[in-house]
N, C-alpha and C positions, 0 to 999 in steps of 0.2 A: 321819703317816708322812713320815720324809724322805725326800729325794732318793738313789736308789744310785748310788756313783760304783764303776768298775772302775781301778783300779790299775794301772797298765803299769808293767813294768820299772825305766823312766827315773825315775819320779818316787822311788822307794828312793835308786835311784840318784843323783840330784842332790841328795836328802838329806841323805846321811851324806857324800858327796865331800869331800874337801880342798879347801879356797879353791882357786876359779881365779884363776888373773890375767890368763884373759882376760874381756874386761868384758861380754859378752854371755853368757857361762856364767856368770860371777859373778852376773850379776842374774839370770840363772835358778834360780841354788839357791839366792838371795834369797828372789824371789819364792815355791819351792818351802815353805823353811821357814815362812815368813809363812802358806801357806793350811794346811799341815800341824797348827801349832798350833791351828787350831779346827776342822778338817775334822770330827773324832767329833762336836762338837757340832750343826753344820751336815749333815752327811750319812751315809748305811749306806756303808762302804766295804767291798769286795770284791776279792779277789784270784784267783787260780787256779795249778795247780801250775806251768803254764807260767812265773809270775812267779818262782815259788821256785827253778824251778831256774836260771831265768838270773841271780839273783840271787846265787846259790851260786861263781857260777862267779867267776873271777880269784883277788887278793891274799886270802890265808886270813881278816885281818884285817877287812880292808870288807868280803868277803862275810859274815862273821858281824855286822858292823852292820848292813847293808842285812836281812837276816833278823831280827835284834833290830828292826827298828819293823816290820814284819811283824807280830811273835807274834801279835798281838790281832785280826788282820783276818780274817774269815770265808772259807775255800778253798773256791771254785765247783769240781764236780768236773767232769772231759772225760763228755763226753756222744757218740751216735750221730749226734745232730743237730748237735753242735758238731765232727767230726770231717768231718761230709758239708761242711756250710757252709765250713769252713776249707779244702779241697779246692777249692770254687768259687770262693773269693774268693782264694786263690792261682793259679790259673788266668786269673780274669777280670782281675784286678790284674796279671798277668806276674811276679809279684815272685820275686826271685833265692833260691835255695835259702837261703843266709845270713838269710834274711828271711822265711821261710814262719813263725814264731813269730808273727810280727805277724800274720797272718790266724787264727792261734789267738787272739789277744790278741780282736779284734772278732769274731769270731765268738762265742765265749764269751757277753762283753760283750753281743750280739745276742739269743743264742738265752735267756741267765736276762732278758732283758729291762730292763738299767742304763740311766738314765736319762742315767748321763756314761759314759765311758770317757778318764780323763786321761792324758797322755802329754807328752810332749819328742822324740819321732818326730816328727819335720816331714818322714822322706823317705819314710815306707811306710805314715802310719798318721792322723797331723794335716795330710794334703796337699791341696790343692781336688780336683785331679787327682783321687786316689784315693778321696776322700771321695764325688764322684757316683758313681763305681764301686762303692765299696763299698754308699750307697744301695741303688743298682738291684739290684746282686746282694743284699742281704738283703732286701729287700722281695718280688723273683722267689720267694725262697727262703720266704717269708712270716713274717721277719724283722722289725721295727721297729729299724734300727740306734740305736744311743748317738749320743746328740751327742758330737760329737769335740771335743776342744781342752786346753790347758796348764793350768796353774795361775794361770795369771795371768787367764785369761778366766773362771776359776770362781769369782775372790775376790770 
């Protein structure tokens, strides 16, 4: 059995993006691509609607690419217990209304039990800070959270 990885937003996102030119985004949707083409081989990748719709969202264009590498990934659906969970880890984490997604994103990720959850969040979701936080609260919650981290720490 492989490893399950959960899907954030970002990583769609730094996918299909237009070259940056700046050089620390550029090596992110580098490095994105690089794990991209053998992730199916290497892991169950998983997604949730939360992904779809933030994906959906902006330029009519990217957001129909960002969905085109989608198609094939498997949609976790919201749960009682991914609803209670994302309440307390929005809570215990402080995070700003604009940002309560991100505690659907690991919470989700938490309650099907994924073994990664990847991301490009470094401010609500891959952060040391929030990462003991988030810990504590899904273990409270009797949780096993995901290991957190990018695509470059997964290659």
């Amino acid at each position: 059995m492989k490893p399950s990885v959960y899907i954030e937003t970002t990583i769609p996102s730094y996918l299909v993006a237009r070259p940056s030119r700046d050089v620390v985004l550029a090596g992110h949707q580098q490095i994105t691509h690089e794990w991209w083409q053998n992730s199916t081989e290497r892991y169950d990748l998983f997604i949730s609607q939360y992904v779809i719709d933030e994906v959906s969202r902006g330029e009519q264009e990217m957001a129909d690419n960002r969905l085109s590498v989608l198609r094939a990934i498997p949609i976790l659906p919201p749960t009682h217990e991914v609803e209670s969970l994302s309440r307390e880890l929005i809570q215990r984490m402080n995070l700003p209304l604009k940002a309560k997604t991100d505690a659907y994103h690991i919470a989700i990720a938490s309650v099907y039990g994924m073994d990664f959850l990847l991301t490009w969040n470094c401010t609500h979701i891959n952060n040391m800070h929030m990462q003991r936080l988030i810990e504590i609260t899904c273990q409270q919650a009797g949780y096993s959270p995901p290991v957190i981290g990018t695509p470059e720490e997964l290659i």
